[in-house]
C-alpha positions as CSV (number, residue, x, y, z in Angstrom):
1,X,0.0,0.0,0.0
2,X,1.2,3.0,-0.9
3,X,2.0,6.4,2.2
4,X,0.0,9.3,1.3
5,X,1.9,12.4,0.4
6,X,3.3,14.1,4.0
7,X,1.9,17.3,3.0
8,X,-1.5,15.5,2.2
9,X,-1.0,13.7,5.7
10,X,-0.2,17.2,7.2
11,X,-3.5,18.8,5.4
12,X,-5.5,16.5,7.1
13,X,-4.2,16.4,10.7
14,X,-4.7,20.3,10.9
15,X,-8.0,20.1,8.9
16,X,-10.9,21.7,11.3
17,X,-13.0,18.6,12.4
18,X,-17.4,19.6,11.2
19,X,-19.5,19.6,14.1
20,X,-23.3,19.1,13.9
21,X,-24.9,22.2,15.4
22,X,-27.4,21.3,18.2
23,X,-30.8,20.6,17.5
24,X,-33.0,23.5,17.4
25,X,-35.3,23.4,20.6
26,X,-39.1,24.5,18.5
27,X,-40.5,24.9,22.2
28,X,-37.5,27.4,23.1
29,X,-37.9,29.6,19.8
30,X,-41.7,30.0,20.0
31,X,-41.4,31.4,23.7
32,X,-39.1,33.5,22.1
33,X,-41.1,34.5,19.3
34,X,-44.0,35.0,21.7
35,X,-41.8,36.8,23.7
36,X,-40.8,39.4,21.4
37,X,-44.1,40.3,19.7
38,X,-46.3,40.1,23.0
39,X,-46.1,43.6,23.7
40,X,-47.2,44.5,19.7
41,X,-49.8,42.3,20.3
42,X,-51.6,43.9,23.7
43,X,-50.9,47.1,21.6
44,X,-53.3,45.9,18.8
45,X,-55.6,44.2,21.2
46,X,-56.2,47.2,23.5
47,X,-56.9,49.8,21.0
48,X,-59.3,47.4,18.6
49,X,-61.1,47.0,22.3
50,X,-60.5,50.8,23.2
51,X,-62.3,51.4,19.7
52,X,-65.2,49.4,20.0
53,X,-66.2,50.6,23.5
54,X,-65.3,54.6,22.8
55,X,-67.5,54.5,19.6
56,X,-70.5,52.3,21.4
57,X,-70.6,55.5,23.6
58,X,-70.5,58.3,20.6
59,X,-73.1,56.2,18.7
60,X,-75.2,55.9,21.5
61,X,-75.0,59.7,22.2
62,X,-76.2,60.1,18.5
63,X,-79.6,58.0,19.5
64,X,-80.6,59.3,23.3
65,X,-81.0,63.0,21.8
66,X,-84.0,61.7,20.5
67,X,-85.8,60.2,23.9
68,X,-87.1,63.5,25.3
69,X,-88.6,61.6,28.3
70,X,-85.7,62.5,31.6
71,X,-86.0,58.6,33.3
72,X,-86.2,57.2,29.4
73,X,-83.0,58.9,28.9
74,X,-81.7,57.6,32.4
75,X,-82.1,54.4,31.8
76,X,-80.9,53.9,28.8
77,X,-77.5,55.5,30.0
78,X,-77.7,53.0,32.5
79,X,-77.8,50.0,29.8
80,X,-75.4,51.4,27.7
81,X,-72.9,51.7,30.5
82,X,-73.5,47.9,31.2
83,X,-73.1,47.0,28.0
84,X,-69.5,48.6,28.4
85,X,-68.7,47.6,31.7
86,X,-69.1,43.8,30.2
87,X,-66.4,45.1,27.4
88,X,-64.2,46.9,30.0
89,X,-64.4,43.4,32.5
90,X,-63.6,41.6,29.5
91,X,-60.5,43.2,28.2
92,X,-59.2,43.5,31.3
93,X,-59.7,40.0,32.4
94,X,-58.0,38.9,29.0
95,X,-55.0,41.0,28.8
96,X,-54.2,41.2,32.7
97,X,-51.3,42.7,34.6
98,X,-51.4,46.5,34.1
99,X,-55.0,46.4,33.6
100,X,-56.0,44.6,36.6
101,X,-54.9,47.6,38.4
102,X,-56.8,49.5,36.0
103,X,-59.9,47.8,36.7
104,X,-59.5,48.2,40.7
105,X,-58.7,51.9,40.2
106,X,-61.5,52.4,38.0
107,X,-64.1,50.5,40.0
108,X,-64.4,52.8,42.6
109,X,-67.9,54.5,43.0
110,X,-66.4,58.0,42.7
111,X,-64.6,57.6,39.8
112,X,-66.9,55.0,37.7
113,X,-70.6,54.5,37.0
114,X,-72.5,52.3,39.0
115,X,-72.4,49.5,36.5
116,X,-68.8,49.5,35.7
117,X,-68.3,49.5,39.5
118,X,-70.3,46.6,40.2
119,X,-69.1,44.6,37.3
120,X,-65.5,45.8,38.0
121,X,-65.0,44.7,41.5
122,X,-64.9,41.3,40.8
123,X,-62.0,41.1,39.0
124,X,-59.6,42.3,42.6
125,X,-58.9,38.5,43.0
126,X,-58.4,37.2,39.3
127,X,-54.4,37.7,39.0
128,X,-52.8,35.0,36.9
129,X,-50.2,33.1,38.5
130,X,-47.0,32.1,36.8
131,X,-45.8,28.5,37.0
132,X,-43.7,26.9,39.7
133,X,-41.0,26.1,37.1
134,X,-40.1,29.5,35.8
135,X,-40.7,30.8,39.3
136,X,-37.7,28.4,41.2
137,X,-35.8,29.4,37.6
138,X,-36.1,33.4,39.0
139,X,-35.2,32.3,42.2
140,X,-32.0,30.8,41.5
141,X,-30.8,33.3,39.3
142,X,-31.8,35.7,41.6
143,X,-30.3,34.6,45.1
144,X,-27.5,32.7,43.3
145,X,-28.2,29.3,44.9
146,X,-30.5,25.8,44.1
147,X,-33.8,26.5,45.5
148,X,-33.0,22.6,47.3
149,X,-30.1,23.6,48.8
150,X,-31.7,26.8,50.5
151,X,-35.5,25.7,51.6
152,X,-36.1,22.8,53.4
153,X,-39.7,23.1,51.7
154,X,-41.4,25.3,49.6
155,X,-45.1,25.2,48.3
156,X,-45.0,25.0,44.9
157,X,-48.6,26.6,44.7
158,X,-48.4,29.8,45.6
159,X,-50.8,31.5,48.3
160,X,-51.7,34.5,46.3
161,X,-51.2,36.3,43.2
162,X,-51.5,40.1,42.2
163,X,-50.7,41.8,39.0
164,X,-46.7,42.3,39.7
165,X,-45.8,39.1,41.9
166,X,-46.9,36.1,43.7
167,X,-46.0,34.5,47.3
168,X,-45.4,31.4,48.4
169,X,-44.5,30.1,52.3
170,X,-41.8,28.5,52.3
171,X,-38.9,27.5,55.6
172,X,-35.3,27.9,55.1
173,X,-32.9,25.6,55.9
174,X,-32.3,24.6,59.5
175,X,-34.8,27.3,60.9
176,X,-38.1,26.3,62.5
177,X,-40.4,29.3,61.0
178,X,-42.0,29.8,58.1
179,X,-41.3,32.4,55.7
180,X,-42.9,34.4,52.8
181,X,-41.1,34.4,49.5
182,X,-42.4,37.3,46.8
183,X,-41.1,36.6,43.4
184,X,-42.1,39.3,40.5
185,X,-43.9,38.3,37.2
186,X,-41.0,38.1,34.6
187,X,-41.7,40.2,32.0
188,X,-44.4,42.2,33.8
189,X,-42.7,45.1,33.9
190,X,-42.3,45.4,30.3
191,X,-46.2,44.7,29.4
192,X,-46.9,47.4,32.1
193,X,-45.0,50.3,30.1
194,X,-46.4,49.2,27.2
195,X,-49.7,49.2,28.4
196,X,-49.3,52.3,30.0
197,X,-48.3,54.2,27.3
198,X,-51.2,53.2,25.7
199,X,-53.1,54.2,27.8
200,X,-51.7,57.9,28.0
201,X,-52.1,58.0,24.1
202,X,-55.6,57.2,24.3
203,X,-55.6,60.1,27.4
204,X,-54.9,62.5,25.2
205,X,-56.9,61.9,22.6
206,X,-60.2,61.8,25.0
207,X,-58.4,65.1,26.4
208,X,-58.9,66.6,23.0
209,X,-62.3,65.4,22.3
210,X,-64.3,64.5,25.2
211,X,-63.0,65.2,29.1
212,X,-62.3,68.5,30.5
213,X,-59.5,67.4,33.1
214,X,-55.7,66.2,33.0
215,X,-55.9,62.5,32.2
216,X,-53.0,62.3,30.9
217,X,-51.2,63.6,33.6
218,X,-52.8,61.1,36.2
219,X,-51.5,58.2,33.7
220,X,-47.9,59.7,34.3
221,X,-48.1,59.5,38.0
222,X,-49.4,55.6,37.6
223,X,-45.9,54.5,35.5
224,X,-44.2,57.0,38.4
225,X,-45.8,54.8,41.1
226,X,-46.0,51.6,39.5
227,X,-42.1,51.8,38.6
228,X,-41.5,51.5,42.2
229,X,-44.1,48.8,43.1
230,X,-41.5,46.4,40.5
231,X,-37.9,47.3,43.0
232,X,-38.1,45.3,45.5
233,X,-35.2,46.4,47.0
234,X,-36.8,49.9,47.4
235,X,-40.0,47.6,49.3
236,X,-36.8,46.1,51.5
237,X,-35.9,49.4,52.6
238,X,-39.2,51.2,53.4
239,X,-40.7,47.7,55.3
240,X,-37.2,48.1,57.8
241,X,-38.0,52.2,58.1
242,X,-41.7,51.6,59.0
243,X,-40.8,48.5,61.4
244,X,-38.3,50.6,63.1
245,X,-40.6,53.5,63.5
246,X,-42.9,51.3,64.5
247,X,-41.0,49.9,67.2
248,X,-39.6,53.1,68.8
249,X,-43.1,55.0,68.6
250,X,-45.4,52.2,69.8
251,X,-44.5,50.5,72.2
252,X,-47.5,50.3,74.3
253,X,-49.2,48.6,71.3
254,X,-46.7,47.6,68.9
255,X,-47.8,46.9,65.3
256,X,-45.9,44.0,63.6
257,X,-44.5,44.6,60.7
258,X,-42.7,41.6,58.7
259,X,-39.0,41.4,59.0
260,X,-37.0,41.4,55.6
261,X,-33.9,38.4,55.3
262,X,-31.3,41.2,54.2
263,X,-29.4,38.7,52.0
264,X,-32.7,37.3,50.1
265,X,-33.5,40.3,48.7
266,X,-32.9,41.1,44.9
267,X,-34.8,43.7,42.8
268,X,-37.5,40.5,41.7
269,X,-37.4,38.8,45.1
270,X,-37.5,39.1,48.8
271,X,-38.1,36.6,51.5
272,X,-39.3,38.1,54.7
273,X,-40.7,36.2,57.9
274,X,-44.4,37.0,58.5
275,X,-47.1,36.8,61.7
276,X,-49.9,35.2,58.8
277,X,-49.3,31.9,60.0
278,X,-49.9,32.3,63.8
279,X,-53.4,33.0,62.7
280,X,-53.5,29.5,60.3
């Protein structure tokens, strides 16, 4: 048999080997996808909603300037703003998050008709929750360690959900009590801006056709306040002030106020110990 060539031998050695690129995970890139065009689609689903109920109410005005009778005129204001409080429950129920808060804001009897309040109110305790795998996923990347290694249990479902975060109980390693872990919605934050924002656009424009005071300015205060409401660090901080106020100024009949973990508290998670469970 005859030797290959040495520079042929050499080519071949040094050659760069071809590596099969990793399967592509369909499941991964979809959440991805999802991911990236969520916020284009709560845009588009908020202002064909927006839409339909603002033009239910001009075409309605069009038609009760022709009822001349005061209580036929009252009551069919009264049916039209049911007929748009079922729209308003509905689009907030649907899209969530930002306009959970809306819906509790709104539903207030000064601020609201009577319909919209009543129809409104139940949706306080409708807060989706996210999944106990993508929550122990924050939670390690957040306090840096397996969630095994630093609970000696946790309740996967969690006790309650609100439009920002959830909590679940949960008891650290080698200590007898119980604590309260609050881990933020990911992506939450995001949705909320965008929503927001949509919501001072359509401010404006009601502004310039319809109310006589400063919507849009009250919209600007809610992204002020609801920044805060996503650092939980900031929470951290003003819990420790008001517990320590607390403590020094009351004495005679202290309030309790829960005690933050200083080193299990991230800007999407803090674990504080609690009074709840004496009362379960």
């Amino acid at each position: 048999m005859r030797n290959a060539p040495l520079g042929c031998t050499e080519y071949n050695r040094n050659r760069p080997k071809f590596t099969m690129p990793p399967p592509l995970d369909l499941r991964e890139f979809q959440d991805k996808l999802s991911t990236h065009f969520r916020p284009f689609q709560r845009s588009y689903q908020f202002w064909v909603r927006a839409a339909d109920i603002y033009s239910g109410y001009k075409a309605f005005q069009l038609r009760v300037i022709f009822e001349k009778d005061a209580q036929k005129q009252e009551a069919m204001w009264e049916r039209q703003h049911e007929i748009a409080a079922d729209k308003i429950y509905n689009m907030c129920s649907d899209l969530g998050g930002f306009f959970l808060k809306i819906a509790q804001i709104v539903g207030k009897p000064d601020l609201a008709p009577a319909a919209w309040v009543k129809r409104l109110v139940t949706l306080c305790d409708q807060a989706p929750t996210t999944p106990y795998h993508v929550v122990r996923v924050v939670l390690e990347k957040e306090l840096g360690r397996n969630v095994d290694e630093l609970f000696e249990r946790f309740d996967a479902d969690p006790i309650g959900s609100a439009s920002i975060a959830q909590v679940h109980r949960a008891r650290l390693k080698g200590d007898k009590d119980d604590v309260v872990v609050k881990v933020q919605h990911p992506g939450t934050q995001d949705l909320m801006m965008t929503d927001i924002r949509n919501l001072q656009a359509f401010a404006l424009y009601m502004q310039k056709t319809d109310i006589k005071f400063d919507l849009y300015s009250v919209t600007k205060e809610m992204e002020k306040q609801i920044g805060y409401e996503f650092d939980f660090k900031r929470e951290a901080v003003a819990m420790e002030r008001i517990r320590r106020f607390l403590y020094e100024n009351n004495k005679k009949a202290p309030v309790k106020v829960p005690r933050v973990i200083r080193d299990m508290v991230t800007r999407y998670v803090i674990v504080f110990f609690s009074f709840l469970w004496l009362a379960l």
